[in-house]
mmCIF file as Biopython writes it, N, C-alpha, C and O atoms, coordinates in Angstrom:
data_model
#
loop_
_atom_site.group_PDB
_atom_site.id
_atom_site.type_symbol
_atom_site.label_atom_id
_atom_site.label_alt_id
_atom_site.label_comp_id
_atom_site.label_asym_id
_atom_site.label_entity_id
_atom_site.label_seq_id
_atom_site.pdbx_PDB_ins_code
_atom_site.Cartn_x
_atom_site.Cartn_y
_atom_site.Cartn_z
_atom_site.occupancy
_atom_site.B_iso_or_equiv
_atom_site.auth_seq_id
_atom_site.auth_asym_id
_atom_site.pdbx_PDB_model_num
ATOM 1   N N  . UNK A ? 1  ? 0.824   -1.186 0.000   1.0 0.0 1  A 1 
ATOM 2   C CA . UNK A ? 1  ? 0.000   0.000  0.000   1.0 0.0 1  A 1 
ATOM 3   C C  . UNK A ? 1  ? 0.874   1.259  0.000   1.0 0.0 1  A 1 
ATOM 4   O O  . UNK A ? 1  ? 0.589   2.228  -0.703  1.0 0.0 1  A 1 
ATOM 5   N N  . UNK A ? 2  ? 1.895   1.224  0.767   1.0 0.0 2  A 1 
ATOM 6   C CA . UNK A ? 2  ? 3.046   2.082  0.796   1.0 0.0 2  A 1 
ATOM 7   C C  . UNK A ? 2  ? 3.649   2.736  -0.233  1.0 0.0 2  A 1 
ATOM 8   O O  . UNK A ? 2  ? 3.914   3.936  -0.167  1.0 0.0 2  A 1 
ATOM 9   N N  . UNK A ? 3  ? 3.968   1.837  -1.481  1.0 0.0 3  A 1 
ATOM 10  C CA . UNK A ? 3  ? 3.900   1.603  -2.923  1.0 0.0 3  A 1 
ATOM 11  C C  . UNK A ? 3  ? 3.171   2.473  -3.949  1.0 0.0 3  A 1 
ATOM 12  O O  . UNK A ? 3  ? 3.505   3.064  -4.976  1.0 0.0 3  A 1 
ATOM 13  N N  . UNK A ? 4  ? 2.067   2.314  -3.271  1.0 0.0 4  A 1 
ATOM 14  C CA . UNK A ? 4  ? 0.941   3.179  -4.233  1.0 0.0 4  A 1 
ATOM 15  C C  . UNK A ? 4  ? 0.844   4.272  -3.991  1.0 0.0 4  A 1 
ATOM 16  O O  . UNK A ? 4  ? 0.631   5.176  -4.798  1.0 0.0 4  A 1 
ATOM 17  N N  . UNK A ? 5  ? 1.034   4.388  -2.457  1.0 0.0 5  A 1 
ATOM 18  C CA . UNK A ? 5  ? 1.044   6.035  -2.333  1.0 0.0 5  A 1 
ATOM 19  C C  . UNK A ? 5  ? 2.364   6.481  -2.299  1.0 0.0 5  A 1 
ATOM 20  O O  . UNK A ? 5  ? 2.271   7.707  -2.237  1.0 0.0 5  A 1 
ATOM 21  N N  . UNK A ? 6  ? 3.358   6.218  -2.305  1.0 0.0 6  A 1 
ATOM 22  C CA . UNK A ? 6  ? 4.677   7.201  -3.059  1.0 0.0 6  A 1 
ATOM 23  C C  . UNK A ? 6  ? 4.645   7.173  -4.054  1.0 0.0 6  A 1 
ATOM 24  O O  . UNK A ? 6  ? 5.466   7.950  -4.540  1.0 0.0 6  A 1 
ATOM 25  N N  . UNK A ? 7  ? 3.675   6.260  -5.274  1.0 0.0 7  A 1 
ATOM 26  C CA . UNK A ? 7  ? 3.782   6.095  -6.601  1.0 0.0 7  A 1 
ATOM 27  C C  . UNK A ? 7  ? 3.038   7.941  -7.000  1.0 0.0 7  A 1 
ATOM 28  O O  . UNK A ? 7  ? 3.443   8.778  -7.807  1.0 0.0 7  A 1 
ATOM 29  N N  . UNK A ? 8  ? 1.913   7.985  -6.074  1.0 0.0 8  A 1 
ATOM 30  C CA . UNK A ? 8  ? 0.909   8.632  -6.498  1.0 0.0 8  A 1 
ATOM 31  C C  . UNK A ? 8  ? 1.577   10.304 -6.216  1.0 0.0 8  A 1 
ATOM 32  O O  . UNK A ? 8  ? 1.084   11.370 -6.586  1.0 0.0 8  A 1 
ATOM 33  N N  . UNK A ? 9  ? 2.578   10.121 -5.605  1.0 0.0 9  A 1 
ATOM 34  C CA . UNK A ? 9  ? 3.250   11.554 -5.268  1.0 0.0 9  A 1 
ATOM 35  C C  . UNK A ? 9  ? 4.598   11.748 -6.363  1.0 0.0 9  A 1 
ATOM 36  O O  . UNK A ? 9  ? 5.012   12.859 -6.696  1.0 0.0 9  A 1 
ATOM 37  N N  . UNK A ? 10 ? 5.129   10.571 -6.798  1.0 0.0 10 A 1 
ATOM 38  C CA . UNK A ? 10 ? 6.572   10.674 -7.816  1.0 0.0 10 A 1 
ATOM 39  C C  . UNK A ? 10 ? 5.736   11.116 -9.310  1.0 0.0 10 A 1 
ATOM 40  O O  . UNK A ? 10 ? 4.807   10.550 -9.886  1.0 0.0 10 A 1 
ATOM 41  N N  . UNK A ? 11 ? 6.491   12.364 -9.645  1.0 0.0 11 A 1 
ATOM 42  C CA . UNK A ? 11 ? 6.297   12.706 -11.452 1.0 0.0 11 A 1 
ATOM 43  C C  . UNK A ? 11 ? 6.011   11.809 -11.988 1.0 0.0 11 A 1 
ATOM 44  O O  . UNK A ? 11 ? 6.756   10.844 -11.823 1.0 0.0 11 A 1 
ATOM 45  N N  . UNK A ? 12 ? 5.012   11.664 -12.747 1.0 0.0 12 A 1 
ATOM 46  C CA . UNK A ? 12 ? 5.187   10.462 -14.122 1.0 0.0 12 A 1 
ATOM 47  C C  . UNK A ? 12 ? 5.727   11.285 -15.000 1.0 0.0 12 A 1 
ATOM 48  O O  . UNK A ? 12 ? 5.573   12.506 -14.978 1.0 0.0 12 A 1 
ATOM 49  N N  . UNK A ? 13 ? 6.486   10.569 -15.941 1.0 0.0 13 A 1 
ATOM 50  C CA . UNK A ? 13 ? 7.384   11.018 -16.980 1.0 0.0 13 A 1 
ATOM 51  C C  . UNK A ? 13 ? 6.339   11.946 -17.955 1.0 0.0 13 A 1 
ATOM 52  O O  . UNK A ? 13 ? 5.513   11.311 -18.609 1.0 0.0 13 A 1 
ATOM 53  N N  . UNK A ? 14 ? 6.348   12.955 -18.034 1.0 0.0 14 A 1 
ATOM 54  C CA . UNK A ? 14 ? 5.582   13.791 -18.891 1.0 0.0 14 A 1 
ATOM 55  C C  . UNK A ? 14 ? 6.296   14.954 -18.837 1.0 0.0 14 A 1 
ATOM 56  O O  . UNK A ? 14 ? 6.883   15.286 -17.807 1.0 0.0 14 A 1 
ATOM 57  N N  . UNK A ? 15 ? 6.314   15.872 -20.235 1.0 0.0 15 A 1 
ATOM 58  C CA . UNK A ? 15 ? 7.189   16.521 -20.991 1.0 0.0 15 A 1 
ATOM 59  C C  . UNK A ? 15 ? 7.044   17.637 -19.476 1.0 0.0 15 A 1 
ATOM 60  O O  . UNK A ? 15 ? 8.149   17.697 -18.937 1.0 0.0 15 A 1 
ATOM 61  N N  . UNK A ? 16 ? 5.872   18.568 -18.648 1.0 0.0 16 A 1 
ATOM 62  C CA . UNK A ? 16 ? 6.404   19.317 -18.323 1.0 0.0 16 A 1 
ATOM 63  C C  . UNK A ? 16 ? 6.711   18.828 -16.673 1.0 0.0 16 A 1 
ATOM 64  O O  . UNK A ? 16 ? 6.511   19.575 -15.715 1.0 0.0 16 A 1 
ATOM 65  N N  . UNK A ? 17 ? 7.094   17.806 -16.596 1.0 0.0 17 A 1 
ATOM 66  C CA . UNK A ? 17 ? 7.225   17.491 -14.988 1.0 0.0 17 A 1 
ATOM 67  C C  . UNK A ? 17 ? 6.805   17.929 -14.096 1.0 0.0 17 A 1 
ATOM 68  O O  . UNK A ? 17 ? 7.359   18.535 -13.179 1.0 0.0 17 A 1 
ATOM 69  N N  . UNK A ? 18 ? 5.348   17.568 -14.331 1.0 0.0 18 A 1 
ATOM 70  C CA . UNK A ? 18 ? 4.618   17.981 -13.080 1.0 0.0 18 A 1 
ATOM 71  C C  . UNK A ? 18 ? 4.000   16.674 -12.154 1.0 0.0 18 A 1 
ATOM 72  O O  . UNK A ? 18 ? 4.322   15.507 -12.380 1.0 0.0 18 A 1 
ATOM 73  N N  . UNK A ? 19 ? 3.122   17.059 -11.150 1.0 0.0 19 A 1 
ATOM 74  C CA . UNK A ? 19 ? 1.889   15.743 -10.663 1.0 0.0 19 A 1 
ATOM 75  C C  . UNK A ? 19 ? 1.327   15.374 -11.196 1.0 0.0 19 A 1 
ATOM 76  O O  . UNK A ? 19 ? 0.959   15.970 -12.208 1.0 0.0 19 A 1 
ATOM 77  N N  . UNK A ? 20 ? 0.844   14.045 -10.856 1.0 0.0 20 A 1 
ATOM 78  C CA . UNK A ? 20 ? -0.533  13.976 -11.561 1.0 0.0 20 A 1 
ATOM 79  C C  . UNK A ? 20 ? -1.765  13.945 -11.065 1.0 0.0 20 A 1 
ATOM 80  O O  . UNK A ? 20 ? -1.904  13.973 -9.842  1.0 0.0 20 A 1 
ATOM 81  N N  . UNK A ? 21 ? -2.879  13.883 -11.917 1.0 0.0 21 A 1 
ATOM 82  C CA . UNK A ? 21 ? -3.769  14.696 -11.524 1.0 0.0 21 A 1 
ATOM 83  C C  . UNK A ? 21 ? -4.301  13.841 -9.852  1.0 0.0 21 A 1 
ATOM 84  O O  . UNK A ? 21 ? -4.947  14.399 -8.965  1.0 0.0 21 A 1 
ATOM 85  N N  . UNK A ? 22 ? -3.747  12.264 -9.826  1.0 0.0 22 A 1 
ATOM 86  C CA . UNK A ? 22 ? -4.233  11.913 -8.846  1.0 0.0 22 A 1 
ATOM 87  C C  . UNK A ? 22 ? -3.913  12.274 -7.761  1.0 0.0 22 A 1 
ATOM 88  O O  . UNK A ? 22 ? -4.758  12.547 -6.908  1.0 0.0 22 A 1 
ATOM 89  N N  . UNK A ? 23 ? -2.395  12.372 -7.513  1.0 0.0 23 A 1 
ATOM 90  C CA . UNK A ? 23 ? -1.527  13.286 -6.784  1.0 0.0 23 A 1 
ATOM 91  C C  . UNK A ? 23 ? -2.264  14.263 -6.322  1.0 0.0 23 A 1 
ATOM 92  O O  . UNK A ? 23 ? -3.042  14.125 -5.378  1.0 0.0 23 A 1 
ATOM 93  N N  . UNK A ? 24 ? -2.095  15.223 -6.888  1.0 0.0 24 A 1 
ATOM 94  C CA . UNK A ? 24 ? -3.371  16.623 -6.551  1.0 0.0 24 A 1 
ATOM 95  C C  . UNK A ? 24 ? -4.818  16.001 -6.165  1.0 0.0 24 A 1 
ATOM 96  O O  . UNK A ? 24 ? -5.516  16.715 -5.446  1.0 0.0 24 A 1 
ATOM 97  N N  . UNK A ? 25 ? -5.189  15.115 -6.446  1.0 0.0 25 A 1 
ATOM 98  C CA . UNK A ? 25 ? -6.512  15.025 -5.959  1.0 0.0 25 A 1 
ATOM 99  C C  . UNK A ? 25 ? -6.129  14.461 -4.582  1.0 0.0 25 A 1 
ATOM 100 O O  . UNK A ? 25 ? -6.750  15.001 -3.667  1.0 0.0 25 A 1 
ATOM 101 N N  . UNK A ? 26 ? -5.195  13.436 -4.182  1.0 0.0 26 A 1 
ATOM 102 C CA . UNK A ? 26 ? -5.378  12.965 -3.130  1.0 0.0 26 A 1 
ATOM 103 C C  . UNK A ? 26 ? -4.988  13.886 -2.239  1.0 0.0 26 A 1 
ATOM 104 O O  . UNK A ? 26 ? -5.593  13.983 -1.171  1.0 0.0 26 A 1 
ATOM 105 N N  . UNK A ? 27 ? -3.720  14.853 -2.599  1.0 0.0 27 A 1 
ATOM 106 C CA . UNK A ? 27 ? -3.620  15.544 -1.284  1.0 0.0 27 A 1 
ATOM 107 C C  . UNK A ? 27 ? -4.101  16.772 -1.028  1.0 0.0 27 A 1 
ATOM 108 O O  . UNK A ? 27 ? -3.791  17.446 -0.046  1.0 0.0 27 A 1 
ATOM 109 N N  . UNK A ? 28 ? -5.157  17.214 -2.230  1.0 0.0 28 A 1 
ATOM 110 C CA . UNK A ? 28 ? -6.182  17.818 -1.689  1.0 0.0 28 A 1 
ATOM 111 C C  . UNK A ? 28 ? -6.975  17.343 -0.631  1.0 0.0 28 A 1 
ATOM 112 O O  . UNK A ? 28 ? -6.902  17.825 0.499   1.0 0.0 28 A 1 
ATOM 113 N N  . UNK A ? 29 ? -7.796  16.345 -0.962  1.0 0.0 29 A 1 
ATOM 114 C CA . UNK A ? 29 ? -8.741  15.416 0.000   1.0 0.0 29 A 1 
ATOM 115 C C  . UNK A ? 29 ? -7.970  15.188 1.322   1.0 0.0 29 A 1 
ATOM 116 O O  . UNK A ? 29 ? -8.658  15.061 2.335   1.0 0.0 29 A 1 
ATOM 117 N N  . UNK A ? 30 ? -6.496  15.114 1.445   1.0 0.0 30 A 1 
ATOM 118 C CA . UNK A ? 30 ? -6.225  15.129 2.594   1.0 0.0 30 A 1 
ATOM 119 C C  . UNK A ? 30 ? -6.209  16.213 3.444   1.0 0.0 30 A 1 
ATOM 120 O O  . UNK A ? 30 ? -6.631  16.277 4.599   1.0 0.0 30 A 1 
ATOM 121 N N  . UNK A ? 31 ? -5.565  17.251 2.615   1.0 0.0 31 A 1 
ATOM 122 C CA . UNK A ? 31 ? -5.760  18.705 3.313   1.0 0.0 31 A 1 
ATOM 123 C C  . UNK A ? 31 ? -7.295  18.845 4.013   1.0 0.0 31 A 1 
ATOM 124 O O  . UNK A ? 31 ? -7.649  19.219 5.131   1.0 0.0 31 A 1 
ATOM 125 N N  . UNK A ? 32 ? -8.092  18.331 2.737   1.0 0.0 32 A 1 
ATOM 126 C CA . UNK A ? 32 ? -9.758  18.695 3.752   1.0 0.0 32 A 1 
ATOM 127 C C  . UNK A ? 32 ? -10.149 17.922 4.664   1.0 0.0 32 A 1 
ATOM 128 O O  . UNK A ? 32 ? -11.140 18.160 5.355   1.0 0.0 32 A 1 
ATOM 129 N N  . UNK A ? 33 ? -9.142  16.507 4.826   1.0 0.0 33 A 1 
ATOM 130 C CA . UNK A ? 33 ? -9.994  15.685 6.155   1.0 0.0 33 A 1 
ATOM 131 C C  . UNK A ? 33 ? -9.196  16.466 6.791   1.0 0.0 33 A 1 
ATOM 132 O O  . UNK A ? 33 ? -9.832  16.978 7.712   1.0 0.0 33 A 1 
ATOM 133 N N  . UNK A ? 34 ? -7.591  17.000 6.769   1.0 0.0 34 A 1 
ATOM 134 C CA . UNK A ? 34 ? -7.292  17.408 8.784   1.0 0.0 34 A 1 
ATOM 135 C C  . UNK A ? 34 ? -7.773  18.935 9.034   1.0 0.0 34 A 1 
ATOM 136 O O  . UNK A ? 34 ? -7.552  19.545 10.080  1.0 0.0 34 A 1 
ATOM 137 N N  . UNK A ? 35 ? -8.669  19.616 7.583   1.0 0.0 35 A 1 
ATOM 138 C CA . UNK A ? 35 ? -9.198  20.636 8.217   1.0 0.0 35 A 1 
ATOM 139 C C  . UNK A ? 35 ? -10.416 20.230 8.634   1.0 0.0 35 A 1 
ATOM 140 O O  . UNK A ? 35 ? -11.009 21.167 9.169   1.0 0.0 35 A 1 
ATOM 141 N N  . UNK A ? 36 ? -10.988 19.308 8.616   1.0 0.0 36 A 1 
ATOM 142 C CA . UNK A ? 36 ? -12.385 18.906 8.908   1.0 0.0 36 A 1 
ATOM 143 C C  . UNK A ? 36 ? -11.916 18.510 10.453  1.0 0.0 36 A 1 
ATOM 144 O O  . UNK A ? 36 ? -12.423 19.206 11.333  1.0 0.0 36 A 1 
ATOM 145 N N  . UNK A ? 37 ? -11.066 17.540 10.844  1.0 0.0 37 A 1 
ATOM 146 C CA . UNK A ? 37 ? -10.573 17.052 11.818  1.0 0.0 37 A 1 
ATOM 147 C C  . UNK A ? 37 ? -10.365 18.085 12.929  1.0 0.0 37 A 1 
ATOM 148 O O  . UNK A ? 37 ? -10.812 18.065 14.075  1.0 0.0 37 A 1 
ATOM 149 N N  . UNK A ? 38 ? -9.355  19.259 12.155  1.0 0.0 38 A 1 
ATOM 150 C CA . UNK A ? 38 ? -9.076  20.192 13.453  1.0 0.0 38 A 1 
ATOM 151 C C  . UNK A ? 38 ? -10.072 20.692 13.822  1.0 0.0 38 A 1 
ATOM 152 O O  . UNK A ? 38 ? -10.076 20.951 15.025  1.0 0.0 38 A 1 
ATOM 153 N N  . UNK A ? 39 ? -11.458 21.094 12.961  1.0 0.0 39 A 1 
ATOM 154 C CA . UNK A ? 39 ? -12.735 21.372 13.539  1.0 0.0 39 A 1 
ATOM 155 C C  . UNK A ? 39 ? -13.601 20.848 14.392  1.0 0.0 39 A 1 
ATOM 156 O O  . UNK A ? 39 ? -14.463 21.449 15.033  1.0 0.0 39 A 1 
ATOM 157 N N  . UNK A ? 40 ? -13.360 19.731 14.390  1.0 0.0 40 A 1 
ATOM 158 C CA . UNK A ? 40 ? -14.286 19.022 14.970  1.0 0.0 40 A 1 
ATOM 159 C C  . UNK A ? 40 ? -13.777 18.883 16.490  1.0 0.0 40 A 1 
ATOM 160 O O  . UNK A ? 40 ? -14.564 18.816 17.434  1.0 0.0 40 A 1 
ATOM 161 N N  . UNK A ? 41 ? -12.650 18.854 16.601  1.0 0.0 41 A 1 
ATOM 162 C CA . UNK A ? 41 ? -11.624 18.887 17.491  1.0 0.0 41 A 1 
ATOM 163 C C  . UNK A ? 41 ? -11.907 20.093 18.695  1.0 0.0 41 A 1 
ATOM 164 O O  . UNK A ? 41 ? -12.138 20.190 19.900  1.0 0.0 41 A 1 
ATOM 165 N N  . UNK A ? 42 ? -11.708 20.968 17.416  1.0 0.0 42 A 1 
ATOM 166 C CA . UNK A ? 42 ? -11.667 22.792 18.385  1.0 0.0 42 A 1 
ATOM 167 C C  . UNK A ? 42 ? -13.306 22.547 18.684  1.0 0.0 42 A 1 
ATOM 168 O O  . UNK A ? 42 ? -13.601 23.187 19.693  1.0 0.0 42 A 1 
ATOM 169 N N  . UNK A ? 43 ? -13.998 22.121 18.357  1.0 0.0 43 A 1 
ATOM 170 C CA . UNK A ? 43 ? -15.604 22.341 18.420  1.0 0.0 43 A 1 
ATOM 171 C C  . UNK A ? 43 ? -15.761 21.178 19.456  1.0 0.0 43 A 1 
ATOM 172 O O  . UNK A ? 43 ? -16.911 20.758 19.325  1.0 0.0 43 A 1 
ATOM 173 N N  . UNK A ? 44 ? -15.174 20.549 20.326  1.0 0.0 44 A 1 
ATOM 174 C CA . UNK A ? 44 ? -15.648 19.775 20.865  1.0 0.0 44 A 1 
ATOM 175 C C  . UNK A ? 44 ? -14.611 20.054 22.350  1.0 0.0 44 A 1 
ATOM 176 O O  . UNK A ? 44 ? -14.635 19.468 23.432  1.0 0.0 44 A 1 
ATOM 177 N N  . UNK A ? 45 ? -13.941 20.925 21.975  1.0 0.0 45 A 1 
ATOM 178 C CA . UNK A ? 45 ? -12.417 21.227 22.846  1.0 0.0 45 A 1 
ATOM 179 C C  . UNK A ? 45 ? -13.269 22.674 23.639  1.0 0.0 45 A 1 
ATOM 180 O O  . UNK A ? 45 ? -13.304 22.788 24.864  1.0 0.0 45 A 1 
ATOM 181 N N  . UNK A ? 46 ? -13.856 23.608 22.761  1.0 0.0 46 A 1 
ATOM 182 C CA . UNK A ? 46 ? -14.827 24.530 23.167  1.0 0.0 46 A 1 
ATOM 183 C C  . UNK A ? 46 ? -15.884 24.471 24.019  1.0 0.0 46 A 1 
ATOM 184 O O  . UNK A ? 46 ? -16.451 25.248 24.788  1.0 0.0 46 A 1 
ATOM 185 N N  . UNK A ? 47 ? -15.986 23.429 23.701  1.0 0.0 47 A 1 
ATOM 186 C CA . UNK A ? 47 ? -17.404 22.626 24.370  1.0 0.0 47 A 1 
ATOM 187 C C  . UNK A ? 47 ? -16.845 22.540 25.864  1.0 0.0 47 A 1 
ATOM 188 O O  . UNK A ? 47 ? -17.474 23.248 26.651  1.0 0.0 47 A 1 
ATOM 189 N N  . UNK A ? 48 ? -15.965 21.935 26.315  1.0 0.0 48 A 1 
ATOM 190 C CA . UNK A ? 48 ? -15.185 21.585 27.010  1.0 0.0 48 A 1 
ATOM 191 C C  . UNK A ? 48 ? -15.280 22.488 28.094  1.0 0.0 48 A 1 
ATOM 192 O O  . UNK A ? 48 ? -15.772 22.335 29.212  1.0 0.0 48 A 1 
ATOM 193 N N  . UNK A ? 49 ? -14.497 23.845 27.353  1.0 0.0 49 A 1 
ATOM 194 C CA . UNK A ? 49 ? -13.818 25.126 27.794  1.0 0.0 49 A 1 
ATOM 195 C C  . UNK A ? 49 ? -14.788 25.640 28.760  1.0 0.0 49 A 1 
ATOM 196 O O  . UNK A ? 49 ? -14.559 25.866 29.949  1.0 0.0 49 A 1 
ATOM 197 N N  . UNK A ? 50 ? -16.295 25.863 27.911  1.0 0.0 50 A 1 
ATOM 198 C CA . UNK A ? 50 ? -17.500 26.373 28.524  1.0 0.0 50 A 1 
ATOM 199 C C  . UNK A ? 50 ? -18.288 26.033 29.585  1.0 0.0 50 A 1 
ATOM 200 O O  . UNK A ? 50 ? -19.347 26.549 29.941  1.0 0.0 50 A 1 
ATOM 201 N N  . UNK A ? 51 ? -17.396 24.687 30.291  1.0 0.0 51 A 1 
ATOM 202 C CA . UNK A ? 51 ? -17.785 23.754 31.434  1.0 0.0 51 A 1 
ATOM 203 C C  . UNK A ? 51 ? -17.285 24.457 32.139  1.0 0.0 51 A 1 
ATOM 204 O O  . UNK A ? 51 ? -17.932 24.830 33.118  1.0 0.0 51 A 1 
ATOM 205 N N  . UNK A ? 52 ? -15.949 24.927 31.947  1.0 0.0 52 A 1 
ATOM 206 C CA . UNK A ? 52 ? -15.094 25.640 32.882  1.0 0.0 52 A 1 
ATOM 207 C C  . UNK A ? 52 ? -15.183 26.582 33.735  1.0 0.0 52 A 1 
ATOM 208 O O  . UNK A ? 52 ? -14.877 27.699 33.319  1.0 0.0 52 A 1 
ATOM 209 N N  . UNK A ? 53 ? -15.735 26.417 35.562  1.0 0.0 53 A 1 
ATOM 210 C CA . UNK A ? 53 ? -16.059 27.914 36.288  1.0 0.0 53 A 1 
ATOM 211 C C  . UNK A ? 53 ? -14.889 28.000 36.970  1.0 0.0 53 A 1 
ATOM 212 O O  . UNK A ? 53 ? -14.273 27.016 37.380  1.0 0.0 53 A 1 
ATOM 213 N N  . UNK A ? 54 ? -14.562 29.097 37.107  1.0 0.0 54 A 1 
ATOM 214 C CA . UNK A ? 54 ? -13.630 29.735 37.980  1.0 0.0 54 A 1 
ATOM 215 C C  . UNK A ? 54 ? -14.288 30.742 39.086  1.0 0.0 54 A 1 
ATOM 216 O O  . UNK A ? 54 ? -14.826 31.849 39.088  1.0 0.0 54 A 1 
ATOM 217 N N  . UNK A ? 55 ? -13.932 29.713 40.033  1.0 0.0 55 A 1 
ATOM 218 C CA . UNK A ? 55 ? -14.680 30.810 41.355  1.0 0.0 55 A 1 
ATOM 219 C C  . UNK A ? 55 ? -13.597 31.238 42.261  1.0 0.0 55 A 1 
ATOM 220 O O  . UNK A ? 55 ? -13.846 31.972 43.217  1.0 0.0 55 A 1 
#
């Protein structure tokens, strides 16, 4: 599995050496799960906070 995903990050041989498009798609989709993640996180970490009395 390891395999596939360094495959999916190395250039394929194409004239202007770039990613490919799967590349970009996957680590888009990753960028949006750990922004989804840190939200859910801070939104439940908040939650938390608001328990909090200080007397």
């Amino acid at each position: 599995m390891m395999r596939r995903v360094a495959a999916l990050f190395t250039p394929h041989l194409r004239t202007d050496g770039g990613y490919s498009t799967e590349a970009v798609v996957v680590t888009a989709l990753l960028a949006l799960l750990a922004v989804g993640a840190v939200a859910v996180i801070s939104d439940a970490v908040m939650e938390r906070v608001d328990e909090i009395t200080l007397e």
